[in-house]
C-alpha positions as CSV (number, residue, x, y, z in Angstrom):
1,X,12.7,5.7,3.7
2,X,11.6,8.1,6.0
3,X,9.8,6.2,9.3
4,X,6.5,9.3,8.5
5,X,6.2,8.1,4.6
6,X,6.8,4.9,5.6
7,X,3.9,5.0,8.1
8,X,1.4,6.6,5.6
9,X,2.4,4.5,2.6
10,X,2.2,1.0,4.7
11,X,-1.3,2.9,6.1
12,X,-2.3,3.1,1.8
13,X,-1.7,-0.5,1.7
14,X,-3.9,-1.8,4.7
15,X,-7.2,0.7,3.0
16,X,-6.3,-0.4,-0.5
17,X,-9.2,-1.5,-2.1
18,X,-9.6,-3.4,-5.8
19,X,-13.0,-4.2,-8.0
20,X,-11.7,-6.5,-11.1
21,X,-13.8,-5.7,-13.5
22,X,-11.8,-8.2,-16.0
23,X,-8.8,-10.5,-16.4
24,X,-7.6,-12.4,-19.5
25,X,-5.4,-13.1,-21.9
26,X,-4.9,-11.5,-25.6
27,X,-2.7,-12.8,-28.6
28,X,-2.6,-9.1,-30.4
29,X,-2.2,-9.9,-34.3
30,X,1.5,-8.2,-35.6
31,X,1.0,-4.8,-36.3
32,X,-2.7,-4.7,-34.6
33,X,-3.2,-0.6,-33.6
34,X,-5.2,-0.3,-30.3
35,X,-6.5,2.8,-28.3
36,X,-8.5,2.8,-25.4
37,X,-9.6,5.4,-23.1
38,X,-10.6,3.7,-19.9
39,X,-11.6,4.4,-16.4
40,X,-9.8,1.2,-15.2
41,X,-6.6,1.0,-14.0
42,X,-4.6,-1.7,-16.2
43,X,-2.2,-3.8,-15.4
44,X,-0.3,-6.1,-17.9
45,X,2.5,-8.8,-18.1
46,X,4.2,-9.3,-21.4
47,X,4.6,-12.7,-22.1
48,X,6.0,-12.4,-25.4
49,X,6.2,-10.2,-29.0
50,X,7.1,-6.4,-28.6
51,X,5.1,-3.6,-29.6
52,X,4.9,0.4,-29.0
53,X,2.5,1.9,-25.6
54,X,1.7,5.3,-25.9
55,X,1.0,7.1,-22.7
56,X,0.5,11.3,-22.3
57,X,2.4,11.7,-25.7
58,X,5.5,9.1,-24.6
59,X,6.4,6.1,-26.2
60,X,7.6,2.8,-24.5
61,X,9.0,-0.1,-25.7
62,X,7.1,-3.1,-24.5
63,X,9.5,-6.9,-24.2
64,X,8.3,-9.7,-22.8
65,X,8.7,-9.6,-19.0
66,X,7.6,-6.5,-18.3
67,X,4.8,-5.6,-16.0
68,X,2.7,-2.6,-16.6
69,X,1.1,-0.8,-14.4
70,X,-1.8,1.5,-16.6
71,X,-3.6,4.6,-15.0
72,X,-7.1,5.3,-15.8
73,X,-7.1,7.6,-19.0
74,X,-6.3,7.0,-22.6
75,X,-3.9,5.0,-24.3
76,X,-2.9,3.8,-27.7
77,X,-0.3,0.3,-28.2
78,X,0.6,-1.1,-31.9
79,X,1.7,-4.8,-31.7
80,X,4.7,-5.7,-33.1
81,X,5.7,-7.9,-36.2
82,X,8.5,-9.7,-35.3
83,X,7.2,-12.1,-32.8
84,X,3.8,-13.8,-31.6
85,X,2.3,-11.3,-29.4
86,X,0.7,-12.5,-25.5
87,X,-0.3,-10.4,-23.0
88,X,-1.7,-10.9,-19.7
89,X,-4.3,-8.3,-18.6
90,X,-6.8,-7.1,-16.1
91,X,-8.9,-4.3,-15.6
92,X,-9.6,-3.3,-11.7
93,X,-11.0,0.2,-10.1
94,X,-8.4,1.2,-7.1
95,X,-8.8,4.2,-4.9
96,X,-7.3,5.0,-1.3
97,X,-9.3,7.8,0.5
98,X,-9.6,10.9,-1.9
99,X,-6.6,10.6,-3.5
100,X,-5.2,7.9,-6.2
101,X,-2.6,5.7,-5.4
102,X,-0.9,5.9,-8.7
103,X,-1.0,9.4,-9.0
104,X,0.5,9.9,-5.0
105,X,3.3,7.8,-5.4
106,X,4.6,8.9,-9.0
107,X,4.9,5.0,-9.6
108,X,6.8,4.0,-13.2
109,X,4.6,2.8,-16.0
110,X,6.6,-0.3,-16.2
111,X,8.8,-2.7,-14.2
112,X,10.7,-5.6,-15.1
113,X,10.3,-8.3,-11.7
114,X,12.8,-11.3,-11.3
115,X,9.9,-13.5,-10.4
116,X,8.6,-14.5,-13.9
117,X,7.5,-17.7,-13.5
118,X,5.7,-16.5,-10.1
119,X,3.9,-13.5,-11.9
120,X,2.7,-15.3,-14.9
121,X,1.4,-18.2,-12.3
122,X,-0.2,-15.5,-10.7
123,X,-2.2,-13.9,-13.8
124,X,-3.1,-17.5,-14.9
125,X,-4.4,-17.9,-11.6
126,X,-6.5,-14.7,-11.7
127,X,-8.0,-15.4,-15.1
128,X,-9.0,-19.1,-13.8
129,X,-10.7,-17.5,-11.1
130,X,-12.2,-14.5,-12.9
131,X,-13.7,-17.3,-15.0
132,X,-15.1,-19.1,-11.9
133,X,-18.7,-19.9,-10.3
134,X,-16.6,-20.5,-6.1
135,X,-18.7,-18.5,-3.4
136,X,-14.8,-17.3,-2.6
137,X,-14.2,-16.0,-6.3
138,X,-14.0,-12.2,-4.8
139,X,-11.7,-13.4,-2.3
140,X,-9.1,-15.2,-4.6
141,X,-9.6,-12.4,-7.5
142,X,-8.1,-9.9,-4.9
143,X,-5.8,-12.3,-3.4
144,X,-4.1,-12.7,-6.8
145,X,-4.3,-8.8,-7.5
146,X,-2.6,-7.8,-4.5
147,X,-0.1,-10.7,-5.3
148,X,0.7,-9.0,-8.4
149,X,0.2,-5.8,-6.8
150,X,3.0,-6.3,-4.3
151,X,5.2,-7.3,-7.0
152,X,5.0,-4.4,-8.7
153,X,5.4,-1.9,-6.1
154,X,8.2,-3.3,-4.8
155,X,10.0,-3.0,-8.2
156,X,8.5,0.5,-8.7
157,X,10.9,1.4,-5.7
158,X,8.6,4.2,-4.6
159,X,10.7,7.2,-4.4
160,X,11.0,9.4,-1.5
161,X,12.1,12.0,-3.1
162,X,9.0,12.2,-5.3
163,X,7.0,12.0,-2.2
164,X,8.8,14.8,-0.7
165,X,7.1,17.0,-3.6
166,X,3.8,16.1,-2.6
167,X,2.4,19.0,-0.6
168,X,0.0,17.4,2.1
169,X,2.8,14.9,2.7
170,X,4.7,17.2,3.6
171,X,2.4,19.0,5.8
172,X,1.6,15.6,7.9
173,X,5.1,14.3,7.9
174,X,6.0,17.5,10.2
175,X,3.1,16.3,12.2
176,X,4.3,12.2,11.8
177,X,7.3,13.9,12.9
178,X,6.5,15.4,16.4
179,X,4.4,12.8,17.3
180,X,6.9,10.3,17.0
181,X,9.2,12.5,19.2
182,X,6.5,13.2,21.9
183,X,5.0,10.0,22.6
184,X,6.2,9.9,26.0
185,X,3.5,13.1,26.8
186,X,0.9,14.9,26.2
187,X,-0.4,15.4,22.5
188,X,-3.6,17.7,21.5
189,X,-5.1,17.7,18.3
190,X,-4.3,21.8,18.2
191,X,-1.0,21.6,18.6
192,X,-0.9,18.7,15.7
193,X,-2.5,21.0,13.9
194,X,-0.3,23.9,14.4
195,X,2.2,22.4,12.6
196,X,-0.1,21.9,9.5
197,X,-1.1,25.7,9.7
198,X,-4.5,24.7,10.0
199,X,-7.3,25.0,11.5
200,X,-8.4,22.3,14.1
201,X,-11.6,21.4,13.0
202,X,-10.5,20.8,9.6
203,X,-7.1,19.1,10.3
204,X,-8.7,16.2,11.8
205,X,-10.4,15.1,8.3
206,X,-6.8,16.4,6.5
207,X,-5.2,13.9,8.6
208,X,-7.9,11.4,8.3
209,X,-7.8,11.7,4.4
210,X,-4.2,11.2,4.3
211,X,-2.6,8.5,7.1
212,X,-6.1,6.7,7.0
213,X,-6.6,7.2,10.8
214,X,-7.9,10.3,13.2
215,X,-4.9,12.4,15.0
216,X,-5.9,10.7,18.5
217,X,-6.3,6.9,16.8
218,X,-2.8,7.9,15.2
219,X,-0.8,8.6,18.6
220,X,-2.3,5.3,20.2
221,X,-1.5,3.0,17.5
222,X,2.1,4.6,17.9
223,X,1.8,4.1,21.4
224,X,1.4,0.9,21.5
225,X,3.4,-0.2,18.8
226,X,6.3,1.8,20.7
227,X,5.3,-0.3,23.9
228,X,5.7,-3.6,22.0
229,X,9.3,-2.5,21.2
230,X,9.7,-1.5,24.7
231,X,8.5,-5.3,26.1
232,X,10.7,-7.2,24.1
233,X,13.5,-5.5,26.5
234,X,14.0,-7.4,29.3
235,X,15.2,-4.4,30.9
236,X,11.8,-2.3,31.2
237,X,9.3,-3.2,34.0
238,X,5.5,-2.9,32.3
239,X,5.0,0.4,34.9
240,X,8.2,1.5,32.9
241,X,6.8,0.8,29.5
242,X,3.3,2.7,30.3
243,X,5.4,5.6,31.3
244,X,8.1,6.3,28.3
245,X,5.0,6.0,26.2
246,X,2.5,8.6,27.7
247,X,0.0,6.4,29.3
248,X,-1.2,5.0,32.9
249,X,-0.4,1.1,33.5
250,X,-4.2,0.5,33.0
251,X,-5.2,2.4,29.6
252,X,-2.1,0.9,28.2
253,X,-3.3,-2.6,29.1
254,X,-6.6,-1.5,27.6
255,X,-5.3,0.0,24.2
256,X,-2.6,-2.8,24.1
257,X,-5.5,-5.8,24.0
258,X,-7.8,-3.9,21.9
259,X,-5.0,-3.4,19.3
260,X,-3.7,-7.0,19.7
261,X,-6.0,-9.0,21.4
262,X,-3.0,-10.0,24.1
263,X,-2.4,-8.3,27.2
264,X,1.5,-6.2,27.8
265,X,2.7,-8.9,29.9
266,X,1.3,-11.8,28.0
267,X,3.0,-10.1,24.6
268,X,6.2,-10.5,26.3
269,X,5.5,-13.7,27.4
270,X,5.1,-14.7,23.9
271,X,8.1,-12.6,22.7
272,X,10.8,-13.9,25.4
273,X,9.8,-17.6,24.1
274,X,7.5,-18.0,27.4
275,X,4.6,-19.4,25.2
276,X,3.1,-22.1,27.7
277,X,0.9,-23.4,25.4
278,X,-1.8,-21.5,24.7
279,X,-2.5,-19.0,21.6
């Protein structure tokens, strides 16, 4: 994938917010008709029976050892007859910035992960915590959602193709582009926006909205994670590593310990194995 979706997607992750509002687990009775037309985004393991989703006029199949990932709206499933029917379920309100995940990445309805010992320990685990009185039960409910989460992304092998078709991504990876080409000088917010055909003022909460970070936040993150490529070289002096990526020896230092909370030489110090004992 492209380094600029890669960059906004991985920026969607680190903003990615989740309220459970439930998390359980039915037994459907054979041939049980349910439709529901929720505000909740869904997700569901199959742990056994089959039965018929319906979702914007399309059927799907549902087998045990699927994961489903449900976006908010309305949908209809009939439970099968052949087997006993389980399925593990929660309910959890997700948005990132303006825009929903789900519908920005074009994910598939359903997935079919390796790990399914690990995801059905993971929906037990949820639906023992959602059931909970611990001061951390917000903390573990969206450690075990994100668990699941990340599961069923990576199986949902987010196109890049489908992201091409997305018209502000393709605006800002132009801009995600240039940037990445021009970190060694100078970079103004009007010439970012330029290459958006829009106007200044307005491009800075475009970009905002989208990568998750203002234009000038942006190009210093990419500094500095450009410098950290550049110190674990031996071969590049720290004077050498503030030039090639726009900035003087002492903002660098600056940006580099607000962003890591390490100093440029001390990273490489750590890097190059040079630890000397303290964290």
């Amino acid at each position: 994938m492209k380094l600029s979706y890669r960059t906004i997607i991985q920026n969607y992750f680190h903003r990615f917010q989740a309220d459970i509002s439930i998390a359980a687990f039915s037994a459907p009775k054979s041939g049980l008709a349910m439709e529901q037309d929720s505000e909740f985004y869904r997700l569901w393991f199959i742990k056994e029976g089959e039965g018929i989703l319906t979702q914007d006029g399309r059927d799907y199949a549902t087998k045990p050892g699927q994961l489903l990932l449900l976006p908010p709206g309305k949908q209809s499933f009939v439970a099968g007859h052949k087997r006993p029917n389980g399925v593990y379920w929660c309910h959890f309100r997700a948005s990132i910035g303006d825009m929903e995940m789900f519908d920005l990445l074009n994910l598939p309805l359903i997935v079919y992960p390796n790990e399914q010992v690990y995801v059905r320990t993971q929906f037990e685990r949820l639906i023992d915590v959602y059931r909970s009185s611990l001061i951390t039960r917000e903390l573990r409910l969206r450690s075990a959602l994100f668990e699941l989460m990340a599961v069923y992304l990576e199986y949902g092998r987010i196109s890049e193709d489908s992201l091409r078709q997305v018209e502000p991504l393709e605006k800002i990876d132009r801009v995600l582009e240039y940037i990445e080409e021009n970190l060694s000088g100078p970079i103004g917010v009007e010439e970012l926006a330029k290459l958006a055909y829009l106007h200044p003022n307005y491009f800075i909460s475009y970009f905002k909205n989208i990568v998750g970070y203002a234009p000038t936040q942006y190009v210093n993150m990419r500094r500095v994670e450009r410098a950290k490529q550049l110190l674990e070289s031996p071969s590049c002096n720290i004077s050498e590593v503030a030039e090639m990526v726009g900035m003087q020896n002492h903002y660098l230092s600056r940006m580099f310990k607000q962003q890591t909370g390490v100093t440029p030489s001390r990273y490489r110090q750590i890097y190059m194995g040079k630890n000397q004992g303290r964290p």
